[in-house]
N, C-alpha and C positions, 0 to 999 in steps of 0.2 A: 427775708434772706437777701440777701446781697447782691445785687443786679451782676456784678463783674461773677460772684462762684454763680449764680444760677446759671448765666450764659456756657462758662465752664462747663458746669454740671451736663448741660443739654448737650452742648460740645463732644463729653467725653459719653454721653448713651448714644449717641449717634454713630460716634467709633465704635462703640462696642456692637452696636447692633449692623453694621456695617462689617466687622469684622468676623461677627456671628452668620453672616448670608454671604462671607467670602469663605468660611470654615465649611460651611455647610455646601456651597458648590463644588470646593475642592475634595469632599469626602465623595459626594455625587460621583465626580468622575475619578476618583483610587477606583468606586465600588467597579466604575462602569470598567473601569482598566484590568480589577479582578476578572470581570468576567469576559471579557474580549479573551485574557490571557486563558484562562480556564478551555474556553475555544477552541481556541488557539494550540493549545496542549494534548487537548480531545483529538483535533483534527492530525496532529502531528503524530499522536499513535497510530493512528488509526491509517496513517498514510505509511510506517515505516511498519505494523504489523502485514499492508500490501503487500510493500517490498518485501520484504521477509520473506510471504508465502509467493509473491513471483521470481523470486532467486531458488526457492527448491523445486520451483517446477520448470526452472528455467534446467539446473542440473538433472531431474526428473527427465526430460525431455534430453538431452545427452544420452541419460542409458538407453532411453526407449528408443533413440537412434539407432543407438550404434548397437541391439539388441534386432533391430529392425533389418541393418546392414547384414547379422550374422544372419537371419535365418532367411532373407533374400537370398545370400551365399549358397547356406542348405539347401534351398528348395532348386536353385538353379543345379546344383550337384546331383540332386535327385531327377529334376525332369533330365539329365543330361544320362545320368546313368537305367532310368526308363527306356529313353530313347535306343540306346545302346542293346539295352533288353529284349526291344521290338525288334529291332533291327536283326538279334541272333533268331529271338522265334519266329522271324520271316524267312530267314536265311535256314534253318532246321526243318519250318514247314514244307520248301523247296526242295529240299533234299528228301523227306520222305515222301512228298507226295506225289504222285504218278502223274 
C-alpha cells in the first residue's frame, strides 16, 4: 500500500478513535448530568411538598390561635362569673347565719 494512504489511513483511525473517547466522555457526563438533575428534582419535591405541609400548619396554627384566644375569653368569663357566684353565697351565708 502506499506510504502517503497508509499514513492517511493511520491518520484518520486515530481521529476516529480519538473522536470515539471524546463521544464517549461526553455521554459519561449527559449520563452524570441525568442524574445530578434527577437529584436535583427529588430533592425539589421533596423540599416544596415541606412547604406545602409547613403553610397548612402555619394556617392550622392561626385557627388554633385564635380558638385558643376564644376560649381564654370563656374561661375568664366563667372564673369572673364564679367569683361573682361566691361572692353572693358569701353574702347569703351572712345573712342567714347567726
Amino acid at each position: 500500500m502506499n506510504q502517503l494512504i497508509e499514513s492517511h489511513l493511520e491518520y484518520l483511525a486515530e481521529a476516529v478513535e480519538n473522536m470515539t473517547r471524546m463521544l464517549e466522555s461526553a455521554h459519561a457526563r449527559i449520563d452524570e448530568q441525568k442524574r445530578e438533575k434527577a437529584e436535583m428534582q427529588l430533592a425539589i419535591g421533596a423540599r416544596n411538598r415541606k412547604i406545602s405541609i409547613l403553610e397548612e400548619n402555619l394556617a392550622e396554627l392561626d385557627k388554633v390561635r385564635e380558638e385558643n384566644r376564644r376560649l381564654q375569653a370563656k374561661q375568664s368569663q366563667a372564673a369572673e362569673h364564679a367569683a361573682k357566684l361566691l361572692a353572693h353565697v358569701r353574702e347569703l351565708q351572712g345573712k342567714f347565719t347567726p
